[in-house]
N, C-alpha and C positions, 0 to 999 in steps of 0.2 A: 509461574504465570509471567510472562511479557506486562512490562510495565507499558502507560499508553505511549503511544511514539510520540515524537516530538511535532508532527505532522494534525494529529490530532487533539494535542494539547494545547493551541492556540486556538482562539476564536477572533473571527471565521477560520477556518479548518484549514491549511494549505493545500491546494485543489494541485489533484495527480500530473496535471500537466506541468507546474511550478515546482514541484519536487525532483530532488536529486534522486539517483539511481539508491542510493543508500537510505534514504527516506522511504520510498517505495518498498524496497526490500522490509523495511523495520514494519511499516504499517501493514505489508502479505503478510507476513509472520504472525502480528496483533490478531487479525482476522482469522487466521489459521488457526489459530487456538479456541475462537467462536462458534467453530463451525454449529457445533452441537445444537447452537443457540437459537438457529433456522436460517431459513434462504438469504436472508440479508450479508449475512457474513460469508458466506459464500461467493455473492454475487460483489462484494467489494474486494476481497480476494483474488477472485479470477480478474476483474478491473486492476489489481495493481499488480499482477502478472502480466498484462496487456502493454502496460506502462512500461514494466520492466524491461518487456522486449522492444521494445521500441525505445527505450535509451540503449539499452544494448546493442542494437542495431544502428544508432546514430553514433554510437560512441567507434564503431567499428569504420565508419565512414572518413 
């Protein structure tokens, strides 16, 4: 089991936009192992794939 990421283990939560590309990646992972759990984790999952491409896509820039 993924421990919780570091993104999530702060309160308030580090919101996807403020996160590094590595944060993101840590916290899809987190979520990816949820899935079972229902839609919710899923739906943050596909969110921090969305993020991912789009720093990946800035970082190429």
């Amino acid at each position: 089991m993924t421990e919780l990421p570091e993104s999530l283990r702060v309160r308030p939560n580090i919101p996807w936009r403020d996160q590094t590309l590595a944060q993101l990646r840590q916290e899809r992972d987190y979520w990816a192992e949820k899935l079972e759990s229902g839609g919710a984790a899923l739906e943050f999952m596909r969110e921090c794939e969305r993020w991912i491409r789009r720093r990946e896509k800035e970082a190429q820039q």
